[in-house]
ZAKEBA-307739 format. One record per residue (C-alpha): residue number from 1; residue in one letter; z negated, x, y negated. Coordinates in Angstrom, 1 decimal, padded with zeros to 4 digits, always signed. Layout:
N
{NUM, "A", {Z, X, Y}}
...
END
This chain:
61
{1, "X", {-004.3, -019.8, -006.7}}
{2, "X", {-003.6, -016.4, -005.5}}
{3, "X", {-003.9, -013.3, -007.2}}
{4, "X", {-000.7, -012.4, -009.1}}
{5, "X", {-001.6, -016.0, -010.9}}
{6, "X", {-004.9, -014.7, -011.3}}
{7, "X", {-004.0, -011.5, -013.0}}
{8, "X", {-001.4, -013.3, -015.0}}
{9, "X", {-003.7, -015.3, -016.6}}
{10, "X", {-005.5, -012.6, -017.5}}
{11, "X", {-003.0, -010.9, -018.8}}
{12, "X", {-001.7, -013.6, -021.0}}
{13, "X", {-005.5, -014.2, -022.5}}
{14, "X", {-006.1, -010.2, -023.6}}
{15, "X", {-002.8, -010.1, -024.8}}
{16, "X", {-003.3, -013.6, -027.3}}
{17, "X", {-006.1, -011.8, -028.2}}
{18, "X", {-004.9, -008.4, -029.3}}
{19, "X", {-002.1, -010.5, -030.8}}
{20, "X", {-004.0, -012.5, -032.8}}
{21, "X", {-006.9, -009.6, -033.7}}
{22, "X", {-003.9, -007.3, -034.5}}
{23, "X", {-002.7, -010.1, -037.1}}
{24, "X", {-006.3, -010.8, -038.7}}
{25, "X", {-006.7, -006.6, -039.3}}
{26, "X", {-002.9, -005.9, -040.7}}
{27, "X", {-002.3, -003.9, -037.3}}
{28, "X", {+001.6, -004.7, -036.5}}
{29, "X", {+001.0, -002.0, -033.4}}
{30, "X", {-001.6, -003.9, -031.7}}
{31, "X", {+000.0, -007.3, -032.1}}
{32, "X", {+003.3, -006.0, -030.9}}
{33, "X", {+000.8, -005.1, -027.9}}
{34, "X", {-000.9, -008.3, -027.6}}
{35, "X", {+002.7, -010.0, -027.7}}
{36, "X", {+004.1, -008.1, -025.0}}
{37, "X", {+001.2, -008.1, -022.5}}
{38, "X", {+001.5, -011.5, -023.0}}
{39, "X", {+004.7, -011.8, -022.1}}
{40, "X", {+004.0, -009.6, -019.1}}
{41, "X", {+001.1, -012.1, -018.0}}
{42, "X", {+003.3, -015.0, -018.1}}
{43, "X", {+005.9, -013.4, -016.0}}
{44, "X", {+003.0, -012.0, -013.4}}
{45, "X", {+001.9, -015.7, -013.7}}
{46, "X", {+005.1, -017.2, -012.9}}
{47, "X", {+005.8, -014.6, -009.7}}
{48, "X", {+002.4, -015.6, -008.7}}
{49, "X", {+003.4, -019.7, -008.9}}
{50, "X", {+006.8, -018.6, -007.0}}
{51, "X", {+004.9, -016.8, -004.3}}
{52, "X", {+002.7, -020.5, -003.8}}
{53, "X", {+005.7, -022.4, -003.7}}
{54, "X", {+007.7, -020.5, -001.2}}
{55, "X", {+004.3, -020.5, +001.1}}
{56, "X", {+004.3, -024.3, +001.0}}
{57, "X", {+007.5, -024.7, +001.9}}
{58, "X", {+007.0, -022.2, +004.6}}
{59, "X", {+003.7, -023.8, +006.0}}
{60, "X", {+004.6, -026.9, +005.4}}
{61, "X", {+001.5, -027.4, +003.1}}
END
């Protein structure tokens, strides 16, 4: 796992959280927020799984 997957993740947790806490207190701001990082995480995420799979293909590994 390398570290755009990594940060994705990351990314993809905080923002289900601000989505969700944004929902619970009425805030339509922070779960716009929450939804977007998200949305930002998963793409890191998937850049990250694209960077893994070129680099076994390359090493053969």
């Amino acid at each position: 796992m390398n570290k755009d997957q990594v940060k994705g993740h990351i990314n993809e947790a905080k923002g289900k959280v601000k989505e969700i806490a944004g929902k619970l207190v009425g805030n339509e701001d922070l779960e716009q927020e929450g939804t977007i990082q998200k949305a930002a995480g998963k793409v890191e995420s998937a850049y990250g799984d694209l960077k893994e799979d070129i680099k076994k293909v390359v090493t053969g590994k």
